[in-house]
MIMI-855636 format. One record per residue: residue number from 1; residue in three letters; x, y, z of N, C-alpha, C, CB in turn. Coordinates in nm, 4 decimals. Glycine has a CB too. Example, Ala and Ser with C-alpha at 12.3 -4.5 7.8 and 13.67 -1.06 7.14 Angstrom:
! residues 2
SITE;n;res;n.c1;n.c2;n.c3;ca.c1;ca.c2;ca.c3;c.c1;c.c2;c.c3;cb.c1;cb.c2;cb.c3
SITE;1;ALA;1.3190;-0.5690;0.7800;1.2300;-0.4500;0.7800;1.3200;-0.3300;0.7800;1.1308;-0.4473;0.9046
SITE;2;SER;1.2850;-0.2250;0.7080;1.3670;-0.1060;0.7140;1.2900;0.0030;0.7870;1.4084;-0.0598;0.5725
//
This chain:
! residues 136
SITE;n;res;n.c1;n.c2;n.c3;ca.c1;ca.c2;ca.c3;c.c1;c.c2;c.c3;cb.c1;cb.c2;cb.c3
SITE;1;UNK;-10.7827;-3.2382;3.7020;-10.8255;-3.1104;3.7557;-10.8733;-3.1345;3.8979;-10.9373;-3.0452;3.6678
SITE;2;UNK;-10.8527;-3.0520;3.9647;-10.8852;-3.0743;4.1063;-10.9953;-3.0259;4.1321;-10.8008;-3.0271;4.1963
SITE;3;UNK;-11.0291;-3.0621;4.2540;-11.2147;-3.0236;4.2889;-11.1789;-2.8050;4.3038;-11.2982;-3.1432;4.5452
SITE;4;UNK;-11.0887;-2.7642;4.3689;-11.0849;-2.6448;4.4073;-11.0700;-2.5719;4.2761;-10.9832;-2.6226;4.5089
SITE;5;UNK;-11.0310;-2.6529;4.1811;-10.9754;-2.6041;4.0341;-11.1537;-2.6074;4.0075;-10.8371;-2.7360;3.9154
SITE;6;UNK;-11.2130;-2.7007;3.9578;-11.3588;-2.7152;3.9136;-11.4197;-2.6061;3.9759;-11.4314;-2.8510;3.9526
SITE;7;UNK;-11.4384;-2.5882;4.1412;-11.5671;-2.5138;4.2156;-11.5056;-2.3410;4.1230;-11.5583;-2.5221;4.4642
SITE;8;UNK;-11.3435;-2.3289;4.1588;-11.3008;-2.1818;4.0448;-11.3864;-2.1622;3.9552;-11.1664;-2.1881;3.9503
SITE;9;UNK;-11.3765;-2.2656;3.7862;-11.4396;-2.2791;3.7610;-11.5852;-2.2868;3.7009;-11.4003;-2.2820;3.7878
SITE;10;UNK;-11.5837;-2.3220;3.7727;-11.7627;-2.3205;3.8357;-11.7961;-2.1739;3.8506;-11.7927;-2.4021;4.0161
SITE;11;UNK;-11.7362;-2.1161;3.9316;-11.7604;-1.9756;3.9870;-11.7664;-1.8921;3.8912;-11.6655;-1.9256;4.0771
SITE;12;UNK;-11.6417;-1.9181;3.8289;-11.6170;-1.7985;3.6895;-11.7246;-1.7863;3.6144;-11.5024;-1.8353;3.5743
SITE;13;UNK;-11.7580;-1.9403;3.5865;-11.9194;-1.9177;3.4900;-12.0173;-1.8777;3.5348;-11.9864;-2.0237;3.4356
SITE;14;UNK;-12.0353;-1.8957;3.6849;-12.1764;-1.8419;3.7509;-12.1516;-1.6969;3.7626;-12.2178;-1.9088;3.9091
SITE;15;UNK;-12.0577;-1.6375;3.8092;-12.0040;-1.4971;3.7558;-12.0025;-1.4287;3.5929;-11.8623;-1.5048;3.7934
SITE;16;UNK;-11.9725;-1.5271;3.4926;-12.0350;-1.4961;3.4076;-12.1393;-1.4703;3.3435;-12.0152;-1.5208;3.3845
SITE;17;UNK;-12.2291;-1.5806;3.4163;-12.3421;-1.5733;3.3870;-12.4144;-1.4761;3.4334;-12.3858;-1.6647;3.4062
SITE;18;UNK;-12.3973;-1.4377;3.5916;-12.5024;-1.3131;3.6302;-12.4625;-1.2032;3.5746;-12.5185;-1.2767;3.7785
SITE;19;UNK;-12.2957;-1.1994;3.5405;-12.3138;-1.0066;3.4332;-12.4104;-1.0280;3.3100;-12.1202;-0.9329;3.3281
SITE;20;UNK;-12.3746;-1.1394;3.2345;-12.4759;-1.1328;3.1392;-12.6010;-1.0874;3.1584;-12.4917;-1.2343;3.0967
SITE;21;UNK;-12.6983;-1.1773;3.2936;-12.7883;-1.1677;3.3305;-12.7984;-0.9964;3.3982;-12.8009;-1.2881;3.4042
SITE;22;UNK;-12.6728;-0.9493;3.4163;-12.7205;-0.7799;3.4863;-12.7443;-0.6796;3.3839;-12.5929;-0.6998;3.5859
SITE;23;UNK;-12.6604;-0.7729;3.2973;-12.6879;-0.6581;3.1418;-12.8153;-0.6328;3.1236;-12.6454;-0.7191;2.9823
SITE;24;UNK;-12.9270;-0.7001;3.1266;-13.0306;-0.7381;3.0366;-13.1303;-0.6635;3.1534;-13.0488;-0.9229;2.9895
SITE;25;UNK;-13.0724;-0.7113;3.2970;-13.1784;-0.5887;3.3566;-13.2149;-0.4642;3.3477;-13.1692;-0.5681;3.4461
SITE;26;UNK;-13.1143;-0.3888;3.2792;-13.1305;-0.2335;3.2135;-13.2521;-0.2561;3.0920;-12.9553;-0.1680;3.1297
SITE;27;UNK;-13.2917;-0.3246;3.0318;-13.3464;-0.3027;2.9744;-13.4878;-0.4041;2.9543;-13.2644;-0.2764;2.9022
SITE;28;UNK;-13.5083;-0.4417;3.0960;-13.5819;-0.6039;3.0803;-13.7689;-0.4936;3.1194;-13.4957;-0.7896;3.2742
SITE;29;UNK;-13.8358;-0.6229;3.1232;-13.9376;-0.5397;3.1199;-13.9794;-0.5419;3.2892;-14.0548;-0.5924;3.0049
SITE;30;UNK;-14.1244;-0.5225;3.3073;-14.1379;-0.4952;3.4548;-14.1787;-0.6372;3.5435;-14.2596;-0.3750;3.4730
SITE;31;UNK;-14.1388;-0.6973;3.6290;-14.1562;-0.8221;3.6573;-14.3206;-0.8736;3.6800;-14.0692;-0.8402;3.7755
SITE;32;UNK;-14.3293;-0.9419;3.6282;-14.4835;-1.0047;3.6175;-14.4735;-1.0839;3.7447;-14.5251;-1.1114;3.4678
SITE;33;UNK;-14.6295;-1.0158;3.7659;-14.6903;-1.0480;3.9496;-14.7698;-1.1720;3.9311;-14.8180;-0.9075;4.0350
SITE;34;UNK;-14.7681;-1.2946;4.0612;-14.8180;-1.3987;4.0305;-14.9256;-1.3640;4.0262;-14.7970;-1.4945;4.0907
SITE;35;UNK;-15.0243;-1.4670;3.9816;-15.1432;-1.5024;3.9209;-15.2079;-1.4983;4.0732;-15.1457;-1.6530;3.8203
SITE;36;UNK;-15.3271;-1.4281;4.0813;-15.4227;-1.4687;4.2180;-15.5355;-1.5548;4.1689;-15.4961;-1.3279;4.3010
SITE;37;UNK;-15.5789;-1.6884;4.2113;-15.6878;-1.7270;4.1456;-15.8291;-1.7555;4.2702;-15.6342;-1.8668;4.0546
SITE;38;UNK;-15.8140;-1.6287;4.3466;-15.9151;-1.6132;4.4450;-16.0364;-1.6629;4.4329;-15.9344;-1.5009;4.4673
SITE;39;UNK;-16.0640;-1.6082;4.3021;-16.2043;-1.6340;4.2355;-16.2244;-1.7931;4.2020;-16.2166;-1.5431;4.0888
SITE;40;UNK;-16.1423;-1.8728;4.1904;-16.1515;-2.0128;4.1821;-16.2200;-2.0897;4.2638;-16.0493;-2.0584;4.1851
SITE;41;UNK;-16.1541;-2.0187;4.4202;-16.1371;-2.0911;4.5048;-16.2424;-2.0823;4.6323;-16.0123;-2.0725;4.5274
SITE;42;UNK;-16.3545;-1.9795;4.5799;-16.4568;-1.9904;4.6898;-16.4194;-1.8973;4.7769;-16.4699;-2.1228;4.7584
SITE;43;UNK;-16.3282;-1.7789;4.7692;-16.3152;-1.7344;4.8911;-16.1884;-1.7353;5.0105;-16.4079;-1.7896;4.9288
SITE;44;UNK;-16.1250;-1.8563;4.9916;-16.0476;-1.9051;5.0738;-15.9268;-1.7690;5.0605;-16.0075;-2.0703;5.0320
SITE;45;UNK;-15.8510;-1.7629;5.2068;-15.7570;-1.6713;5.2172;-15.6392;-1.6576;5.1242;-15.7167;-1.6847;5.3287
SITE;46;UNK;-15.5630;-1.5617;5.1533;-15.4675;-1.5486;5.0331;-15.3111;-1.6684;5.0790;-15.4174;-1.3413;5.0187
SITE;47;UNK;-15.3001;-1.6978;5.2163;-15.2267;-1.8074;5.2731;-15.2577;-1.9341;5.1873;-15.2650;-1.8276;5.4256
SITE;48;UNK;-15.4001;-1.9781;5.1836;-15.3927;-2.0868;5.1060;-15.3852;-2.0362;4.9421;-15.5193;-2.1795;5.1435
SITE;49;UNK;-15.3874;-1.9731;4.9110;-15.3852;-1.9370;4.7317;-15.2641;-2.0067;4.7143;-15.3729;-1.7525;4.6657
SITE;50;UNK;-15.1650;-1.8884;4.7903;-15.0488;-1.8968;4.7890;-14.9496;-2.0453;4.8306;-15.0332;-1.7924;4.8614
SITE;51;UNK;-15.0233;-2.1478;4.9298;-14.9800;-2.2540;4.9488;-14.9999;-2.3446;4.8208;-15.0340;-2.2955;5.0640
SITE;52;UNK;-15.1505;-2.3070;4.7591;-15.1859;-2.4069;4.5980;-15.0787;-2.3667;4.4963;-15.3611;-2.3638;4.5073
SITE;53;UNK;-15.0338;-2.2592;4.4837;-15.0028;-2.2066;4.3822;-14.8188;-2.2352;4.4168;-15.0784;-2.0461;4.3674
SITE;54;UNK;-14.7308;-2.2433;4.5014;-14.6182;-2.3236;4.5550;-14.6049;-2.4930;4.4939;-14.6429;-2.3218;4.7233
SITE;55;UNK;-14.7378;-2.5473;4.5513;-14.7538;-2.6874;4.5109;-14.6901;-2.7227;4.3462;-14.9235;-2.7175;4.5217
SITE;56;UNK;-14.7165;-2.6434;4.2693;-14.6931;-2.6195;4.1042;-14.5684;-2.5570;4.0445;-14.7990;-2.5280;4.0515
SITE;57;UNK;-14.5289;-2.5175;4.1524;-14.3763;-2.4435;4.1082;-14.2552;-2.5490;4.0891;-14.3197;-2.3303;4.2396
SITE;58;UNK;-14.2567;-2.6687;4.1253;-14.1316;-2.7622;4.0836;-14.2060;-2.8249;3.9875;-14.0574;-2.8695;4.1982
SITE;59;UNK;-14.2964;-2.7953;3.9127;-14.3042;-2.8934;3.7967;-14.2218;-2.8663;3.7158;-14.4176;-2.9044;3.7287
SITE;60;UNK;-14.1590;-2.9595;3.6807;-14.0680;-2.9645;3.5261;-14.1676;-2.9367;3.4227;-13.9907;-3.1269;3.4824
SITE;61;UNK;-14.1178;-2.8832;3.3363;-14.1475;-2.8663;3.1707;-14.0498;-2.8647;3.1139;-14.2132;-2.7536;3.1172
SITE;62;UNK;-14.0455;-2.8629;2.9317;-13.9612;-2.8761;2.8753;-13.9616;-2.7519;2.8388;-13.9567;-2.9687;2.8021
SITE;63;UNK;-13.8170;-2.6937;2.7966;-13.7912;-2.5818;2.7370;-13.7076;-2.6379;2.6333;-13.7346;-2.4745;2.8223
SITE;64;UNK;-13.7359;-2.5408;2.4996;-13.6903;-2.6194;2.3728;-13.6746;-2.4766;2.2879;-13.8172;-2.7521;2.3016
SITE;65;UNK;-13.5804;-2.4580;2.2467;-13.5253;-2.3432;2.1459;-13.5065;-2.3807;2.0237;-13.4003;-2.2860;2.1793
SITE;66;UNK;-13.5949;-2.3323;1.9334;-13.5989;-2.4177;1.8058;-13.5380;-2.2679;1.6883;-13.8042;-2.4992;1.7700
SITE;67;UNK;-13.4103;-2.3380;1.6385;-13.3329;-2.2502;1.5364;-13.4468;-2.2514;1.3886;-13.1511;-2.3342;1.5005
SITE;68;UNK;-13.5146;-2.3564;1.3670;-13.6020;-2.3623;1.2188;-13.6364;-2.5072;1.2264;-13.5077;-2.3210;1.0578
SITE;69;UNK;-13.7224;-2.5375;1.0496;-13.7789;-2.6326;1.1018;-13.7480;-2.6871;0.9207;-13.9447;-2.6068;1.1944
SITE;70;UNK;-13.7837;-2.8196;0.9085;-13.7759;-2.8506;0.7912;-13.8388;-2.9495;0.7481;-13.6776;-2.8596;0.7638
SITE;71;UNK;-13.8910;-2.9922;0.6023;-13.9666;-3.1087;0.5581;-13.9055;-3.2252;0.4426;-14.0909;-3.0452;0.5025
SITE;72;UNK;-13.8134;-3.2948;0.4559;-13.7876;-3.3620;0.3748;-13.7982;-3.4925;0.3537;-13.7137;-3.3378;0.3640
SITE;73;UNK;-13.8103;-3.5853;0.1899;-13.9029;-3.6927;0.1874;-13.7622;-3.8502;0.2211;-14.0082;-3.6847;-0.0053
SITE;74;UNK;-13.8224;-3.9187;0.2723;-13.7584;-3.9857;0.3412;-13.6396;-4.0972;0.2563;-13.8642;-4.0428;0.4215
SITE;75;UNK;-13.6889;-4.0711;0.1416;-13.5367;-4.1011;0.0447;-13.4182;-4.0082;0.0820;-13.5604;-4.0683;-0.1337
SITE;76;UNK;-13.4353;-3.8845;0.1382;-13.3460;-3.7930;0.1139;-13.2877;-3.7667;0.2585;-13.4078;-3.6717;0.0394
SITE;77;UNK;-13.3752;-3.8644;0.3528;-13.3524;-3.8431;0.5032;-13.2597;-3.9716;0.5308;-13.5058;-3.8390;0.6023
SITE;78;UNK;-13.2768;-4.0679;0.4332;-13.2136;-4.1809;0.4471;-13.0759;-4.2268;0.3715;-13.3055;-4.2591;0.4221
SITE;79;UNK;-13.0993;-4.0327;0.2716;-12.9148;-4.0682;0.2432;-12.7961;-4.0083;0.3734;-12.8571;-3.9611;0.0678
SITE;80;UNK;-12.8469;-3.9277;0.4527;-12.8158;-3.8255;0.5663;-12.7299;-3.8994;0.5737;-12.8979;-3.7831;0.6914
SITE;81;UNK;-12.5524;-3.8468;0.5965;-12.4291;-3.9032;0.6743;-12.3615;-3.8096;0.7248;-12.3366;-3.9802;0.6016
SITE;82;UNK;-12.2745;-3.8575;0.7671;-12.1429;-3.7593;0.8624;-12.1244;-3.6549;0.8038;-11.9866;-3.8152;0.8787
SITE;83;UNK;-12.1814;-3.5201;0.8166;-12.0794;-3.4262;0.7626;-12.2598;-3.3347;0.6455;-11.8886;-3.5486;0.6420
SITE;84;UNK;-12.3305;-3.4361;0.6728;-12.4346;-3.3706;0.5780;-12.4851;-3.2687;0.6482;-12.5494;-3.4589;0.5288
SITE;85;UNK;-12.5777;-3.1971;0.5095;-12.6163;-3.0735;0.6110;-12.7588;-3.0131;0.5377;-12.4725;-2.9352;0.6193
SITE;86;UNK;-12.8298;-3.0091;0.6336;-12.9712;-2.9975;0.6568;-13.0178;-2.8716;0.6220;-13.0069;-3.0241;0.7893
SITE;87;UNK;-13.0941;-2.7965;0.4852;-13.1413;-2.6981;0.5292;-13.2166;-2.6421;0.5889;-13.1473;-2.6695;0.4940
SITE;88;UNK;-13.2530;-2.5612;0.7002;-13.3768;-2.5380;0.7588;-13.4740;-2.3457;0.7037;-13.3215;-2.5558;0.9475
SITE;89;UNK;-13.5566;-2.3643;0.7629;-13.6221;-2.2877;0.7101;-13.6116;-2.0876;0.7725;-13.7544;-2.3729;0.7274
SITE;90;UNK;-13.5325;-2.1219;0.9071;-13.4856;-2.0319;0.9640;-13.3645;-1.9434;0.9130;-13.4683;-2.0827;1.0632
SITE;91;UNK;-13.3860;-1.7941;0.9046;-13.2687;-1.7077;0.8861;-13.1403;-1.7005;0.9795;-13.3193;-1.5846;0.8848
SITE;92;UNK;-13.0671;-1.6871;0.9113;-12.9472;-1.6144;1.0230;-12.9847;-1.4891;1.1177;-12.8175;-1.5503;0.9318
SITE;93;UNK;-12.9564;-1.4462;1.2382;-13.0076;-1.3222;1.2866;-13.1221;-1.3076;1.2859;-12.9702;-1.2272;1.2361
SITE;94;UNK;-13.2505;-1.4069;1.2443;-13.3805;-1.4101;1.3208;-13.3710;-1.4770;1.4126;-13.4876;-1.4496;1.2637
SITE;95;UNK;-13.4855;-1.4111;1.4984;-13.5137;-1.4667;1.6274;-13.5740;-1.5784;1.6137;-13.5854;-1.3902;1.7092
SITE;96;UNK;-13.5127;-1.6324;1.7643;-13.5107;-1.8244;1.7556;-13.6443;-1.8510;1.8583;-13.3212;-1.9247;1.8449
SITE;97;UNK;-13.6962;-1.9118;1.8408;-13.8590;-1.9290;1.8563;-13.8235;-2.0423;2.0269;-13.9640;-2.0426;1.6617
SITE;98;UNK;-13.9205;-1.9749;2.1447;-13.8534;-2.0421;2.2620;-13.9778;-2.1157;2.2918;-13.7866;-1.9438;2.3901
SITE;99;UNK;-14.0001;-2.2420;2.3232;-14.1138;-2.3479;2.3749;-14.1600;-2.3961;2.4835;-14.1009;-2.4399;2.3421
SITE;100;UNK;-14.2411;-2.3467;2.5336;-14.2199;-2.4594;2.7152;-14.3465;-2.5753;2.6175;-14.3262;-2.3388;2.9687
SITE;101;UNK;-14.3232;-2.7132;2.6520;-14.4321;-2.8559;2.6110;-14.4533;-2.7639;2.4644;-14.6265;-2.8988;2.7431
SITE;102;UNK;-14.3753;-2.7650;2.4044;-14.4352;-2.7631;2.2656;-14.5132;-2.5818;2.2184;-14.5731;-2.9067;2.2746
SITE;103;UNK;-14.5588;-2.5374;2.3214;-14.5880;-2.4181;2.2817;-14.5044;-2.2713;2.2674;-14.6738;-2.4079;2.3500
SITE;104;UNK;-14.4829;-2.1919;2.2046;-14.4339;-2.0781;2.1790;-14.4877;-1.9983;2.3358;-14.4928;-2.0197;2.0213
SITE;105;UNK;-14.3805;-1.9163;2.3572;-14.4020;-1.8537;2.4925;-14.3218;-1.7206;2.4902;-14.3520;-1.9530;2.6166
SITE;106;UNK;-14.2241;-1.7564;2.3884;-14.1032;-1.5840;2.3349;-14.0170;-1.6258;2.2040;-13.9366;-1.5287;2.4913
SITE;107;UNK;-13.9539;-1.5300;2.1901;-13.8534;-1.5262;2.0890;-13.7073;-1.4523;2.1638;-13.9205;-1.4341;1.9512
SITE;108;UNK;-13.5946;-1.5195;2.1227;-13.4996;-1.4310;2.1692;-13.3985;-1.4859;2.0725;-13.4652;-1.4321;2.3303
SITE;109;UNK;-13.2536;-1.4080;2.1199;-13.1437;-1.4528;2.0382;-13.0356;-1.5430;2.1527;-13.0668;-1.3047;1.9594
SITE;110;UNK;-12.9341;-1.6047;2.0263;-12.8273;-1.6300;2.1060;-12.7295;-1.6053;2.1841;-12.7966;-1.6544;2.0793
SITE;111;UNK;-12.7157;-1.5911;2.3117;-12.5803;-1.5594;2.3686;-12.4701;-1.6425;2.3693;-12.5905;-1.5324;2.4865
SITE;112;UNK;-12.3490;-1.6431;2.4157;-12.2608;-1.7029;2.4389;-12.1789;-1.6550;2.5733;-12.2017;-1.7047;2.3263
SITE;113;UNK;-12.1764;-1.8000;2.6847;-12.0994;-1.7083;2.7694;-12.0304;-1.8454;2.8067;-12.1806;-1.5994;2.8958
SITE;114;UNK;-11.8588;-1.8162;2.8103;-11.7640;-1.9308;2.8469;-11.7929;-2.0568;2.8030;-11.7508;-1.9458;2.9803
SITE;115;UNK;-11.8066;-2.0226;2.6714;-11.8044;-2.1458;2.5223;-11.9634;-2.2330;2.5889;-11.5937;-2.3058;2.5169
SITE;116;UNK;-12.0638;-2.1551;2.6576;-12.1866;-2.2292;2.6725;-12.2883;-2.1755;2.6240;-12.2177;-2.2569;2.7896
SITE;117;UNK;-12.3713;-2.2353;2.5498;-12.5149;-2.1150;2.5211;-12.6343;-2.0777;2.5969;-12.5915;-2.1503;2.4113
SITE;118;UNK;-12.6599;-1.9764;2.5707;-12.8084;-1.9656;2.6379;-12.8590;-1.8535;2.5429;-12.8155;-1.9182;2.8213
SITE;119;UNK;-13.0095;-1.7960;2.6254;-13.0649;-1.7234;2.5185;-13.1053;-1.6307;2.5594;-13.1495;-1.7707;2.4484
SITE;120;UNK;-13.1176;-1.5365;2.4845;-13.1469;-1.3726;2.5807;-13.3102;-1.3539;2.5259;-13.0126;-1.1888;2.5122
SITE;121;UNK;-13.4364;-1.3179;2.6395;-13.5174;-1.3394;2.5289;-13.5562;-1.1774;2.4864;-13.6521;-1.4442;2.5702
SITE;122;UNK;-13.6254;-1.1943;2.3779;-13.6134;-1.0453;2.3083;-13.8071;-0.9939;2.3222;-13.5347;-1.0662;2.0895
SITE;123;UNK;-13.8974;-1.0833;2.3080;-14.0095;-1.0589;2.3117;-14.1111;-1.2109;2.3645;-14.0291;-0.9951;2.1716
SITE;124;UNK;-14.1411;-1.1578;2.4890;-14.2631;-1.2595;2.5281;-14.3665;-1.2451;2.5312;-14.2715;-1.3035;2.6202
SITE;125;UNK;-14.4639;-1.3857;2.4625;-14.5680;-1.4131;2.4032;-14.6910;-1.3870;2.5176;-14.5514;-1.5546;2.3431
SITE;126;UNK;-14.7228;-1.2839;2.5019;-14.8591;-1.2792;2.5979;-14.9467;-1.3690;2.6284;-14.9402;-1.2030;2.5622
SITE;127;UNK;-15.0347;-1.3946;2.7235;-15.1491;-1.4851;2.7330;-15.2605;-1.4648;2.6233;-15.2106;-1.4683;2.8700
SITE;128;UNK;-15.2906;-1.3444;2.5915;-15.4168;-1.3358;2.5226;-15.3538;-1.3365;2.3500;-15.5136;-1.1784;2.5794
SITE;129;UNK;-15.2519;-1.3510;2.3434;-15.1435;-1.3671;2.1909;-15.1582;-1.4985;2.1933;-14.9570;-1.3167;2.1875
SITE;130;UNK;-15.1469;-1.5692;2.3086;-15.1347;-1.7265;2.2684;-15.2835;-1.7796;2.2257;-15.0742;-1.8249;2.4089
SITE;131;UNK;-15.3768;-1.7923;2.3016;-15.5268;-1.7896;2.3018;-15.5540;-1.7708;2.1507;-15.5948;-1.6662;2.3997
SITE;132;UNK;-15.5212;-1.6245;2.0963;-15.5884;-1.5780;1.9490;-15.4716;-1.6963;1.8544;-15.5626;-1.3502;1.9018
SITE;133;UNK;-15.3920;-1.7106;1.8650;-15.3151;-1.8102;1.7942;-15.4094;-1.9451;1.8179;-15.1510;-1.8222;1.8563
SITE;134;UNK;-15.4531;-1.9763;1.9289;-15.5308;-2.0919;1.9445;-15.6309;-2.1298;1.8477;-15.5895;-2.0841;2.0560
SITE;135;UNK;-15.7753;-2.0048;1.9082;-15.8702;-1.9953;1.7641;-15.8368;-1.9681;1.6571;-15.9590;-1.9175;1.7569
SITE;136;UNK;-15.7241;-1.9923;1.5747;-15.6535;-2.0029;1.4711;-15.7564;-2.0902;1.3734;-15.5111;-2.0641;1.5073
//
């Protein structure tokens, strides 16, 4: 395949991908405004907020889409071969539980676009939803 063949390609899916992504703007919710943490900071202008709060934006995290989950005893983990199959505790057509480091943050479903997945999300986990889950 040639490089002009690949960048095509390439294109088609990134074209795929933003209709997907235009679909969902009809019905997405209202964009959440960054965080001001003025009050942190003594005062200082909104130039530096905004320079602290940049500093934090290339951190990596993990994002992890978890279909279900399961518990089995390790005789039964240690017959596991080619072709075996795992039950998990998740439905078909329930929503698939989305993670940044381990914590719940939304739920959404599966898409499919040019045999790749991604996930459309359907409901995100508020700040003060996560918190009351905390004092759990």
């Amino acid at each position: 395949m040639s490089e002009s063949d690949q960048a095509d390609e390439g294109q088609v899916s990134d074209d795929d991908w933003a209709a997907a992504m235009g679909e969902q703007s009809a019905v997405e919710a209202p964009q959440a405004q960054p965080a001001a943490f003025e009050q942190f900071l003594g005062g200082n202008d909104k130039s530096q907020v905004t320079q602290d709060f940049d500093m934090i934006l290339d951190i990596p995290v993990h994002l992890t889409v978890e279909l279900g989950r399961t518990r089995i005893p390790i005789r039964n983990l240690l017959q596991l071969a080619h072709g075996s199959v795992v039950e998990l505790d998740g439905l078909a057509g329930e929503p698939l539980d989305v993670l940044i480091n381990g914590t719940l943050i939304a739920q959404g479903e599966v898409v499919v676009v040019n045999d790749k997945f991604g996930i459309r999300l359907t409901d995100v986990i508020t700040p003060s939803e996560r918190m009351k889950k905390l004092h759990r």
